[in-house]
C-alpha positions in Angstrom: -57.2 -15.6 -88.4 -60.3 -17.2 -86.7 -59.3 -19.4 -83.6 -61.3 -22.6 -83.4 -61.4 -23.8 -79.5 -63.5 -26.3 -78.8 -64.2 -27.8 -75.1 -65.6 -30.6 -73.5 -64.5 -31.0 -69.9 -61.1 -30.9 -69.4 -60.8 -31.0 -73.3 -59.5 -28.1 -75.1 -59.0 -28.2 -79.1 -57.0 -25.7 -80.3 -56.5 -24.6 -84.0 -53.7 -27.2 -85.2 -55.9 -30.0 -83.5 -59.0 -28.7 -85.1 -57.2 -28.8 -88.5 -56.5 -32.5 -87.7 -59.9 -33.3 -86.9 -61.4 -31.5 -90.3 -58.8 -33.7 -92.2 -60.0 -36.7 -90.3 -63.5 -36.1 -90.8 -63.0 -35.2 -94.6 -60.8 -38.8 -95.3 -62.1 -40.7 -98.0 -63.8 -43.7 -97.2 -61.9 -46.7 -97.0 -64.6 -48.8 -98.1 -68.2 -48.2 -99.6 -69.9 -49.0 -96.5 -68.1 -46.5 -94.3 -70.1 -44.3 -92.7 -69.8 -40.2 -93.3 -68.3 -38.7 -90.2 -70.6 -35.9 -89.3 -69.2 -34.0 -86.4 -72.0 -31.7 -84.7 -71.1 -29.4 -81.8 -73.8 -28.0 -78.8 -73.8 -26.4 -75.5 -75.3 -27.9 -72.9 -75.4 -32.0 -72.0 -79.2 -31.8 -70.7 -82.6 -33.3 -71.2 -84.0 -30.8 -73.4 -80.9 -31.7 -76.0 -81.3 -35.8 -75.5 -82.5 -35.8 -78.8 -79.0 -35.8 -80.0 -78.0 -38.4 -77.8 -81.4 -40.5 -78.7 -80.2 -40.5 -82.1 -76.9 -42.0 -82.3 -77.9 -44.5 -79.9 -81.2 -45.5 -81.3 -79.4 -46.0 -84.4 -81.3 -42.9 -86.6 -77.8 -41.9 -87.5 -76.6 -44.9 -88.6 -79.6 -45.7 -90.8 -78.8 -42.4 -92.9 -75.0 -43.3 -92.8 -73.9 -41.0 -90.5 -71.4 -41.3 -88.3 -72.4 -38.3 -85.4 -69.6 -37.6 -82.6 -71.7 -35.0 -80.1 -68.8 -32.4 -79.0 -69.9 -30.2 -75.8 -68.8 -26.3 -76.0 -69.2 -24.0 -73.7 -71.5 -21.3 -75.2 -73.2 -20.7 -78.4 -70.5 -18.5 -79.9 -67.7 -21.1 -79.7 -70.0 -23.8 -81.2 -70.8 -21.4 -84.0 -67.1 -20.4 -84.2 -66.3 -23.8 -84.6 -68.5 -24.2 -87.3 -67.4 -21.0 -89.5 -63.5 -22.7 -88.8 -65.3 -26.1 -90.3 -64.0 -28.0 -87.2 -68.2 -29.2 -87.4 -71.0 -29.5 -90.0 -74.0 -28.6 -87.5 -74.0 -26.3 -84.8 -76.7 -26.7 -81.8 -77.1 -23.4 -81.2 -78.9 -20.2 -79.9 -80.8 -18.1 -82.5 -79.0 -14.9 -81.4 -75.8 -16.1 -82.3 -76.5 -16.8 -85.1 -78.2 -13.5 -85.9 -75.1 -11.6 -84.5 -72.4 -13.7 -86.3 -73.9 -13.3 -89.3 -74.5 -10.1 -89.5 -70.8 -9.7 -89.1 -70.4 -11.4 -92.3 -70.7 -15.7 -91.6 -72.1 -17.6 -94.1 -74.3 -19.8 -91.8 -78.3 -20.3 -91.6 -80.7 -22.6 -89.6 -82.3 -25.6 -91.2 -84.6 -26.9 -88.1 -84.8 -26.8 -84.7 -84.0 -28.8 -81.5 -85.6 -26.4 -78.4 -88.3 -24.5 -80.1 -89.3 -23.0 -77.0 -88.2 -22.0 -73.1 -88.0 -24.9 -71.0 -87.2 -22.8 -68.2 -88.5 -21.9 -64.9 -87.6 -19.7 -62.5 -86.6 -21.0 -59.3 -86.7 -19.0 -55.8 -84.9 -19.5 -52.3 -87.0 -20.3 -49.7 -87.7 -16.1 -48.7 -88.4 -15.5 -52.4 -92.0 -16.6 -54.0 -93.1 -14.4 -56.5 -91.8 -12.1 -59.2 -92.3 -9.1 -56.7 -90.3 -10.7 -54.1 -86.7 -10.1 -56.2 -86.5 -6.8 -56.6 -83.5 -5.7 -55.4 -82.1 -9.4 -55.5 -79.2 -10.8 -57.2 -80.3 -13.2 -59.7 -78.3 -16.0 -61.3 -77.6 -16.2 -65.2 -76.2 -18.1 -67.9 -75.1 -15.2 -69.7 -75.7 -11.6 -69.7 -76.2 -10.9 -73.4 -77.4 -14.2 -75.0 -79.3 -16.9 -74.6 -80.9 -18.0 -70.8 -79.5 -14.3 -70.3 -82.2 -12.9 -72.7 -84.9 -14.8 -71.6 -84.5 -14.6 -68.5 -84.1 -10.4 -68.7 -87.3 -10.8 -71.3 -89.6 -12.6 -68.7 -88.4 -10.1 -66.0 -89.9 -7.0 -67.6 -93.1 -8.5 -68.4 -93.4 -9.0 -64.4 -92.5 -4.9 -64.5 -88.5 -5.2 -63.5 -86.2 -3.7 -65.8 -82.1 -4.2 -65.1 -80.4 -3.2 -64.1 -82.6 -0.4 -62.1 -84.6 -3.2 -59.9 -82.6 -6.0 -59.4 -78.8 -7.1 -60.6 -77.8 -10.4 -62.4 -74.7 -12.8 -61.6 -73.1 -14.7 -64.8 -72.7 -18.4 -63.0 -72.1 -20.7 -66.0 -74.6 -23.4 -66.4 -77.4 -25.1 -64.9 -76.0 -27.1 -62.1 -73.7 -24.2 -60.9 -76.6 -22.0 -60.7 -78.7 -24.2 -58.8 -75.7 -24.9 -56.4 -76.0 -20.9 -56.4 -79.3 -20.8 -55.3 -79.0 -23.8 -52.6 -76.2 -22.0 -50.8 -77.6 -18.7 -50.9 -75.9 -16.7 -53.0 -78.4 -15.7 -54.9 -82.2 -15.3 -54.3 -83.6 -16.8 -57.7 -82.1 -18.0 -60.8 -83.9 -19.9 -64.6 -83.2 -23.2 -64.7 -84.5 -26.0 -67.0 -87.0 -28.5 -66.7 -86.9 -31.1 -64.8 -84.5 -29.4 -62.2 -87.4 -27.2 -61.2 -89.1 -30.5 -60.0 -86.1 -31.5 -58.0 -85.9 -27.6 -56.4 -89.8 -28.0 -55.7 -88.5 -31.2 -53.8 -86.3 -29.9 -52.1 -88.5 -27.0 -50.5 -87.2 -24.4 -52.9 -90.1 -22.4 -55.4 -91.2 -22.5 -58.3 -91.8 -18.8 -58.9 -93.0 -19.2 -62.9 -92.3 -21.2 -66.3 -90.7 -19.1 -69.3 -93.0 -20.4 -71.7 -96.3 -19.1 -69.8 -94.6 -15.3 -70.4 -93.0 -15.4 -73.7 -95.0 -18.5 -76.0 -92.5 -18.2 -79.0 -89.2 -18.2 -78.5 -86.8 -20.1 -80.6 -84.1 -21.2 -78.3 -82.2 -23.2 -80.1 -81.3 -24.6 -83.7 -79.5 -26.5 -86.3 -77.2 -24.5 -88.3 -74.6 -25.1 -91.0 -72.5 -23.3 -93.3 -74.7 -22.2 -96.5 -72.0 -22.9 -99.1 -70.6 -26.3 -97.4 -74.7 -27.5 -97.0 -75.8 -26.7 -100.6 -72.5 -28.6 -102.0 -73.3 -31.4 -99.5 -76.9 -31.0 -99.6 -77.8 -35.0 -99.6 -75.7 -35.4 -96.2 -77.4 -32.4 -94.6 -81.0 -33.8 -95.4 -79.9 -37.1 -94.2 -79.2 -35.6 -90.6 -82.0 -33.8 -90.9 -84.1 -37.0 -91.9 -82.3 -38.6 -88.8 -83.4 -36.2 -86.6 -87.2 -35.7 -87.5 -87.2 -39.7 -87.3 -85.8 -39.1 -83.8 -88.0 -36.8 -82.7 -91.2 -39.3 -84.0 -89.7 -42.0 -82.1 -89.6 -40.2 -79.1 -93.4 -38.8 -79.3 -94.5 -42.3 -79.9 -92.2 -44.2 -77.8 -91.7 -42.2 -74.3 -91.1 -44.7 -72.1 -87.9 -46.0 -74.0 -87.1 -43.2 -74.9 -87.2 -42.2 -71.2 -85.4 -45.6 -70.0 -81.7 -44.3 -72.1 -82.2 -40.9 -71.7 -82.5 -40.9 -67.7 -79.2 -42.9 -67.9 -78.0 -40.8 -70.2 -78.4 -37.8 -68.6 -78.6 -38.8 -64.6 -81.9 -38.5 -63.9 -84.7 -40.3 -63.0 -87.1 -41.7 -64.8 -89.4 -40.0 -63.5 -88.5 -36.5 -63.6 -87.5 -37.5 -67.7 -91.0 -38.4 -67.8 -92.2 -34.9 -66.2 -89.6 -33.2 -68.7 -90.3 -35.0 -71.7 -94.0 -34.5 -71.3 -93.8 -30.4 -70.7 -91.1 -30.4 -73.5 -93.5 -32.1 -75.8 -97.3 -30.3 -74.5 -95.4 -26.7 -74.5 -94.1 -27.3 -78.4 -90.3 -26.9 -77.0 -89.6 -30.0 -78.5 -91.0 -30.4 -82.2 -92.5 -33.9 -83.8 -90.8 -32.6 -87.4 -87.9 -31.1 -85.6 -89.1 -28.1 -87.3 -88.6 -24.3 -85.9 -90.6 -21.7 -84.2 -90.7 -18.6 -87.1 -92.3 -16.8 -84.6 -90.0 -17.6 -81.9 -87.3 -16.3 -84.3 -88.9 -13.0 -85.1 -89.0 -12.6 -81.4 -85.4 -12.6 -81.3 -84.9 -11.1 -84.3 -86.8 -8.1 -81.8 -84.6 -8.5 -79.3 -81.2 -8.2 -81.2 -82.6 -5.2 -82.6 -82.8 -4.0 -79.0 -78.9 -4.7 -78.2 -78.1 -2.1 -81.5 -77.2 -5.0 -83.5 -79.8 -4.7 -86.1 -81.6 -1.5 -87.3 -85.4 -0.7 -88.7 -86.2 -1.8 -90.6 -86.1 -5.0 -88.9 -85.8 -8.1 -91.4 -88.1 -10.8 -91.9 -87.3 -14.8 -90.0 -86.6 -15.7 -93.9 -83.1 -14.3 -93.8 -81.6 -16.4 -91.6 -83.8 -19.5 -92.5 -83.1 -22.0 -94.8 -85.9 -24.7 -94.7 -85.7 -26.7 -98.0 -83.3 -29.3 -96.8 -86.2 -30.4 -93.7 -88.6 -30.1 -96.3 -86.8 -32.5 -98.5 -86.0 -34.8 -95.3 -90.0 -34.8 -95.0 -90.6 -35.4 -98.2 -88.1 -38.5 -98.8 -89.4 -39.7 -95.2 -93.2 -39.3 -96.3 -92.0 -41.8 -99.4 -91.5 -44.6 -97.5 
């Protein structure tokens, strides 16, 4: 039976606790007013995910009656685990798990997306300045087999370095070990997001290249739910969606607010949230409709087909797509 284990920190959920939560989350309201509790589950506490964060304390979630507790995970595939065991409604997650889980048989889609893009660049020790200057490095990683890990092996070969002939890879964990990596010199190079590459630049590290400039459409990551729990609570999925393309509006229009919480929020300056926000927005990572990249999702749909999960012929983004609950969010927004 499927193990739901959830973490956040020092917090570890097992499968009775996760039971309890599901039961809490599913209690009748007590009165009318009572907000729908709406847990949603992602992987990484960092800029390019704020908008999560903008939204429950802007108040978009409350507006569509929503009460949204944020749980951290570590990794796609326990966020998305935790979804199938209905410990969440909405996993933030990357578009390869979801490919890979549900080929195996879950009954899960993606209705939108949060980082239609890579907001990574690829940061080099002091020695190391160019693409041709790793070979035969170690480089830092996320992962090896999803996520920053296939980016970051994707962007590699288009600067002619294949793995694990020319250069070997490291598994860290996240962003702030693998720039602690990289500053003590254990590595020569490793992807890490915007605006940490600002800081490294700072700091008298390089900036060797931004993702995005090698590989234009790539969906990172996205909004996914349960097909058969979303269409028999279809009104509370559009209005999370309708929360979050409101969200994403706001923050277009609004930067510098939006800037003032989130570099709180987050730890950072405002400045390097304004430096962030603006590449996130100019290179389409973050979207004003907090709609997806259906390009960005055939490329991965390529690149699972590489790992022997998927065979030719290779099937269309519309698969694993579900867009008629954003649609509707737009539609009931557009009404107002």
């Amino acid at each position: 039976m499927m193990r739901a284990r959830i973490e956040d920190g020092g917090l570890r959920i097992g499968r009775a606790a996760a039971i309890f939560m599901l039961a809490f989350m599913l209690a009748p309201p007590c009165v009318a007013q009572e907000k729908f509790r709406f847990a949603i589950g992602e992987s990484s506490k960092t800029l390019s995910y704020g908008p999560l964060w903008v939204a429950g304390k802007m108040g978009f979630f409350d507006k569509e009656g929503l009460e949204v507790p944020i749980v951290t995970m570590r990794g796609s595939p326990l966020t998305i685990q935790a979804l199938t065991a209905d410990s969440i409604y909405v996993a933030n997650a990357t578009v390869d798990t979801l490919i890979s889980a549900y080929e195996r048989g879950a009954d899960i889609t993606m209705i939108g997306g949060l980082i239609n893009g890579l907001g990574l660049s690829m940061i080099g020790g002091k020695p190391y300045k160019t693409y041709a200057d790793l070979h035969g490095t170690t480089i830092g990683t996320q992962t090896l087999t999803s996520g920053t890990g296939f980016a970051l092996r994707l962007v590699l070969k288009v600067h002619g370095m294949e793995y694990p002939r020319d250069y070997k890879l490291l598994n860290i964990g996240g962003a702030a070990d693998r720039y602690q990596a990289l500053t003590s010199g254990q590595i020569s190079s490793a992807p890490v997001g915007v605006p940490l590459d600002l800081v490294a630049k700072q700091q008298g590290f390089n900036i060797i290249g931004y993702f995005a400039d090698d590989q234009p459409n790539f969906q990172f990551n996205v909004y996914i739910v349960k097909r058969s729990w979303a269409e028999k609570n279809r009104p509370r999925v559009v209005r999370f969606m309708k929360a979050m393309v409101s969200t994403m509006r706001w923050m277009m229009d609004n930067p510098e607010p939006a800037c003032a919480y989130l570099s709180k929020e987050m730890a950072i300056s405002v400045e390097h949230c304004r430096y962030a926000s603006d590449y996130n927005w100019k290179s389409r990572i973050w979207d004003r409709n907090a709609d997806l990249n259906v390009e960005g999702v055939r490329t991965l749909i390529k690149i699972t087909a590489e790992q022997g999960i998927l065979k030719e012929p290779l099937p269309q983004p519309a698969k694993y797509i579900d867009q008629s609950f954003l649609k509707q969010a737009l539609a009931e927004l557009n009404k107002k």
